[in-house]
C-alpha positions as CSV (number, residue, x, y, z in Angstrom):
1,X,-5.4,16.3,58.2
2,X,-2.6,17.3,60.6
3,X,0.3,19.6,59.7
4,X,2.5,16.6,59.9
5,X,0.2,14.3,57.8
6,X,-0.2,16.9,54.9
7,X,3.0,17.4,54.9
8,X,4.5,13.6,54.6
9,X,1.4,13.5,51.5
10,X,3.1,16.0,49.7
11,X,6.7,15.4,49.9
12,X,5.6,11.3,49.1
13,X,3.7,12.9,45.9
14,X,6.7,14.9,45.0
15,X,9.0,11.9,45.4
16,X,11.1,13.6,48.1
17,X,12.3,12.8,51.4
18,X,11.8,15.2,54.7
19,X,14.6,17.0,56.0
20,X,13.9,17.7,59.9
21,X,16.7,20.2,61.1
22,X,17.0,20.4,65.1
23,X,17.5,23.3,66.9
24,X,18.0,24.1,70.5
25,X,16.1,26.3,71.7
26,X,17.5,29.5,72.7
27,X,21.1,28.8,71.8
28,X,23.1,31.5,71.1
29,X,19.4,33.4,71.9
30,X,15.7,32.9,71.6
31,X,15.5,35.7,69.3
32,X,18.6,34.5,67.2
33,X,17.0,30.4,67.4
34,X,13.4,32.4,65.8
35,X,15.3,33.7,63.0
36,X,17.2,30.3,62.3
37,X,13.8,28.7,62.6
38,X,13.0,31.2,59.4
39,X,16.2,30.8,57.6
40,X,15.8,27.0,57.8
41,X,12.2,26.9,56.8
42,X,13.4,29.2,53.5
43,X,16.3,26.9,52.7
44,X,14.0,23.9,52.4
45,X,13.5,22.1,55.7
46,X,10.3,20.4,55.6
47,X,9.9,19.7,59.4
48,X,11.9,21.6,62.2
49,X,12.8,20.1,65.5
50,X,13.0,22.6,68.7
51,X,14.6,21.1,72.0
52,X,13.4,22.1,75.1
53,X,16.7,23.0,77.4
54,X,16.8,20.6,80.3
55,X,19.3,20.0,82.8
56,X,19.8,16.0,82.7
57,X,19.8,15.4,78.7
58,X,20.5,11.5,78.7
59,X,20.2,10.9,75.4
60,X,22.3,13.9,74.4
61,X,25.9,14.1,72.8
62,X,28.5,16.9,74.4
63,X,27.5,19.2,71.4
64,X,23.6,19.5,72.6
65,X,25.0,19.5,75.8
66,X,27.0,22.7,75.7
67,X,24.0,24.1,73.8
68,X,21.6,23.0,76.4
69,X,23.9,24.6,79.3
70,X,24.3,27.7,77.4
71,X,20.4,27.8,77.1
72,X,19.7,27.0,80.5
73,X,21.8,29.8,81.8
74,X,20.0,32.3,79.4
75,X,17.3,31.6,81.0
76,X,15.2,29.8,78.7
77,X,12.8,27.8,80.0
78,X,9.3,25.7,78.5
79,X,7.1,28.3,78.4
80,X,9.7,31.1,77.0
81,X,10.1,29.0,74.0
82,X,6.4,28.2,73.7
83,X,6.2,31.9,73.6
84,X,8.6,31.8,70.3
85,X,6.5,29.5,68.4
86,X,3.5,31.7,68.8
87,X,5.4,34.2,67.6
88,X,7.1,32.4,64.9
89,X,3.7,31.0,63.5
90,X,3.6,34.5,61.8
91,X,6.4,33.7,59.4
92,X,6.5,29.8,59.6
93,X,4.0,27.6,58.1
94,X,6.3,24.0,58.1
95,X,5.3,21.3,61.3
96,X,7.3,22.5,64.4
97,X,7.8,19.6,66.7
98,X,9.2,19.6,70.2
99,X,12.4,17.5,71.6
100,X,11.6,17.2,75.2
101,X,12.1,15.0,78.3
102,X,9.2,14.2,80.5
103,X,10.3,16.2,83.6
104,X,9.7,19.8,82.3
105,X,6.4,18.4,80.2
106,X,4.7,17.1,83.8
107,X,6.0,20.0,85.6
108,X,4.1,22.3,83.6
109,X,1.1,20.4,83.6
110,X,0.0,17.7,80.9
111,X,-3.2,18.9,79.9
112,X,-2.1,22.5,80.3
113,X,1.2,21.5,78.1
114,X,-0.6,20.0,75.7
115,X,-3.4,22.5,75.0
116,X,-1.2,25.3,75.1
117,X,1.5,23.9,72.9
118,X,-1.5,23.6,70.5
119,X,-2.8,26.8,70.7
120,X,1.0,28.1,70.6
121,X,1.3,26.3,66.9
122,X,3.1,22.6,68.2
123,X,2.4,20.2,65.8
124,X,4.1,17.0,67.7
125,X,6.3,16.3,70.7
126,X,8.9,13.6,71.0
127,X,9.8,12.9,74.9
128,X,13.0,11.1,74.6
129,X,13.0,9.8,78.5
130,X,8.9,8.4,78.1
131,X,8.6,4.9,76.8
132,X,5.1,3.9,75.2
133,X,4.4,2.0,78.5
134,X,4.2,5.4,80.5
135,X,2.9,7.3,78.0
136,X,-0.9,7.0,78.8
137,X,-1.5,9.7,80.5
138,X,0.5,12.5,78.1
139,X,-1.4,10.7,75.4
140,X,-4.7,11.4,76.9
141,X,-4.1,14.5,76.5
142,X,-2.0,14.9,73.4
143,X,-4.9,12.9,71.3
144,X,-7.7,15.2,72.4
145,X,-5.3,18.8,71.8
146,X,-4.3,17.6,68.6
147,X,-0.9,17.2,69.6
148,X,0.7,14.6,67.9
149,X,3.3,12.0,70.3
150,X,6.3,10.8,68.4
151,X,7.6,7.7,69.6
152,X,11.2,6.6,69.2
153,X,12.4,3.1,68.0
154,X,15.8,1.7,69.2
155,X,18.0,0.2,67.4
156,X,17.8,-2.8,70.2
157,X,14.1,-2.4,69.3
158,X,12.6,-6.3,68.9
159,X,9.8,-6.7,65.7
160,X,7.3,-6.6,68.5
161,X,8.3,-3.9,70.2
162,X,8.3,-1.9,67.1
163,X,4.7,-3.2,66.1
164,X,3.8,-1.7,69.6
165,X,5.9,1.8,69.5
166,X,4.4,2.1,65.9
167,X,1.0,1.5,67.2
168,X,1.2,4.2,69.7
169,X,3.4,6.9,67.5
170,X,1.6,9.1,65.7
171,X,2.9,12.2,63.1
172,X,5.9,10.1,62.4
173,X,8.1,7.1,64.1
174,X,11.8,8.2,65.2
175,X,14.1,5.5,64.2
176,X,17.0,5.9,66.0
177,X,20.4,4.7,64.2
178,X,22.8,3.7,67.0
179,X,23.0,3.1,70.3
180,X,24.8,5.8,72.3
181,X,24.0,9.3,72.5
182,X,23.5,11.6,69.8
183,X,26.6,13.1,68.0
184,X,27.8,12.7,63.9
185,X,29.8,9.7,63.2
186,X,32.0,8.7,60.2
187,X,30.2,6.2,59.2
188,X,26.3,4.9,59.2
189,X,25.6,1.8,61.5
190,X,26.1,-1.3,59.2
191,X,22.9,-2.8,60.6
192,X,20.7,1.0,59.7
193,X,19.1,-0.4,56.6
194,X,18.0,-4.0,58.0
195,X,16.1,-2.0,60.9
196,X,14.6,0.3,58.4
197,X,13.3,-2.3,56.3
198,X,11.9,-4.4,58.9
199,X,9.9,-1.4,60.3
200,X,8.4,-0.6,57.1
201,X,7.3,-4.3,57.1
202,X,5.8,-3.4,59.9
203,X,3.6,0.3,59.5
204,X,3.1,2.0,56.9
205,X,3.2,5.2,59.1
206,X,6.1,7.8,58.0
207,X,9.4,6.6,59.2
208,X,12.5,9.3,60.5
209,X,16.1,8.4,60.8
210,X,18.2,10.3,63.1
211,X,21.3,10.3,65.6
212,X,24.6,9.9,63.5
213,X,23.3,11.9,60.4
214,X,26.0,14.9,59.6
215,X,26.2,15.7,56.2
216,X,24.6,15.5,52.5
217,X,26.1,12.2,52.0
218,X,24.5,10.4,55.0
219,X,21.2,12.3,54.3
220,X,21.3,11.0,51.0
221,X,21.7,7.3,51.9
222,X,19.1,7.2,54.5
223,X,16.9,9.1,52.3
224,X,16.8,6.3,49.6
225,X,15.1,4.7,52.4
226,X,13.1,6.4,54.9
227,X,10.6,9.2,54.9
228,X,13.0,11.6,56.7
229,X,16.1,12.6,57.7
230,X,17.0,14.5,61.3
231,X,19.9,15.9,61.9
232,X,21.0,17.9,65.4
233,X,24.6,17.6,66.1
234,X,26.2,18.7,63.2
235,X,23.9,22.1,63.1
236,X,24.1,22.6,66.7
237,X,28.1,22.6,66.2
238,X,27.8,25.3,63.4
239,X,25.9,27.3,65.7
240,X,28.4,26.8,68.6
241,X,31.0,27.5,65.7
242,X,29.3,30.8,64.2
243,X,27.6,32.0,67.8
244,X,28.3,35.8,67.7
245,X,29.1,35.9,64.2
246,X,27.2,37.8,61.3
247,X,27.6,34.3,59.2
248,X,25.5,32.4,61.8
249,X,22.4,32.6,60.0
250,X,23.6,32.0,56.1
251,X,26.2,29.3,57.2
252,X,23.4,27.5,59.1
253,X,21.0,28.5,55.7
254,X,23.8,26.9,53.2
255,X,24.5,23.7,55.3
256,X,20.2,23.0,55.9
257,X,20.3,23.6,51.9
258,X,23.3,21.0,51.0
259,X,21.3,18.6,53.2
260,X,18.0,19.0,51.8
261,X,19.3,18.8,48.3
262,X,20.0,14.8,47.9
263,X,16.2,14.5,49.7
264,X,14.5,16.5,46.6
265,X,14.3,13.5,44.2
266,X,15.3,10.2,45.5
C-alpha cells in the first residue's frame, strides 16, 4: 500500500476528510518552504502539495504567480527542490505530491524524473498542462517507480470523460471547482456539489476538491463531500504577506490548523 493509499484508509476509518496544503516551492526560500513543509505536517495536514516553479504557469492565479517569479529568480529549479524532499523525509512522514507542468518533468528526463522523485520520497505528481491522452509515456514510467499520476477533472468534464480521467488517475482524482485559474473566491461554484456527486457515481477512487477553497468555512462544505480539501492561494498570500517576518511560520501553522479543523469529524 502506497503512502497515498494508507493514508486516505486511515483518515476514511477515522471519519475525517484530508487537508492537502500547497506550497511553492522555494518561496520566500527553499530552506524557509522545508520548515513550512514541517510546521504544516505538525498542524495537521494530511497530504502536502509542492509546486515546481515554472515560467508559463497557465493554470495559475497572480498570487502563485508572484510566488513562482520570486522562486524562479532564487534560483530554484526541479532538481533543487527534489533535493528538499530527500532532505525533508527526515522529519516528514505525510504523502508529498508534486504540482508540475510537463515542460520541466520531460526536460529532466521521464524515467530519470520518475525514479529519482521516488527515491527522493515523491509520493504522486499532478502535471497540470498533461491531459490523460498524452500521458502514456510519463505513466510508463510513473507505474513501474511507484510514482503515483494524479489526474485532474474539469469542471467542463463530461460523465465520460471523467470515467476515463478516473481510470487513468491514481493516488487521488483532482476535482477542480471552477473554470479559470486558481485564486480564493467569495463563494463556492453553485454547480461544485452536482460534479462531486456524479464523480463519486462514477469511482470509488479518493476524490480532492481544489481551486477557490480559502478558508475553514469552504473546507468545511466541501469536506462534507469529498475525500479532501486543497488549498494554494490563500496560503501562498500569507506567505507573500509574512515573507521576512518571524510570524511566517506560526501564521502559516495557525491558518493550516483552522482549516484542518472542520475536516477532523465530518
Amino acid at each position: 500500500m502506497t503512502r497515498l493509499e494508507a493514508t486516505f484508509t486511515s483518515l476514511r476509518a477515522r471519519g475525517e476528510r484530508a487537508l492537502i496544503p500547497y506550497f511553492t516551492a522555494g518561496d520566500p526560500s527553499l530552506a524557509l518552504t522545508g520548515k513550512l513543509v514541517v510546521e504544516a505536517a505538525r498542524q495537521g495536514a494530511d497530504i502536502i502539495e509542492l509546486g515546481i516553479p515554472f515560467s508559463d504557469p497557465l493554470a495559475d492565479g497572480p498570487v502563485i504567480q508572484r510566488a513562482t517569479q520570486r522562486a524562479l529568480q532564487a534560483g530554484v529549479t526541479l532538481p533543487r527542490v527534489l533535493e528538499l524532499v530527500r532532505e525533508l523525509r527526515a522529519e516528514v512522514s505525510v504523502p508529498l505530491v508534486f504540482l508540475t507542468y510537463y515542460n520541466p518533468v520531460f526536460a529532466f528526463g521521464l524515467k530519470a524524473f520518475c525514479q529519482t522523485a521516488v527515491e527522493a520520497g515523491v509520493d504522486g505528481v499532478i502535471v497540470a498542462d498533461l491531459p490523460p491522452e498524452e500521458a502514456g509515456p510519463l505513466q510508463a514510467e510513473a507505474r513501474p517507480a511507484g510514482l503515483d499520476l494524479i489526474h485532474l477533472v474539469a469542471p467542463t468534464s463530461t460523465p465520460a470523460r471523467m470515467r476515463k480521467i478516473a481510470r487513468a488517475s491514481s493516488g487521488f482524482i483532482y476535482l477542480v471547482s471552477l473554470t479559470g485559474v486558481t485564486g480564493e473566491r467569495t463563494e463556492l461554484p453553485s454547480d461544485l456539489l452536482q460534479h462531486l456527486r456524479t464523480l463519486r457515481g462514477i469511482t470509488a477512487k479518493p476524490v480532492c476538491v481544489g481551486f477557490g477553497i480559502g478558508n475553514p468555512e469552504q473546507a468545511a462544505v466541501v469536506g462534507r463531500f469529498a475525500d479532501g480539501v486543497i488549498v494554494g492561494s490563500a496560503i501562498v498570500r500569507v506567505v507573500e504577506e509574512q515573507s521576512g517576518s518571524p510570524a511566517l511560520i506560526p501564521e502559516v501553522g495557525r491558518f493550516i490548523a483552522a482549516l484542518k479543523a472542520p475536516l477532523r469529524a465530518t
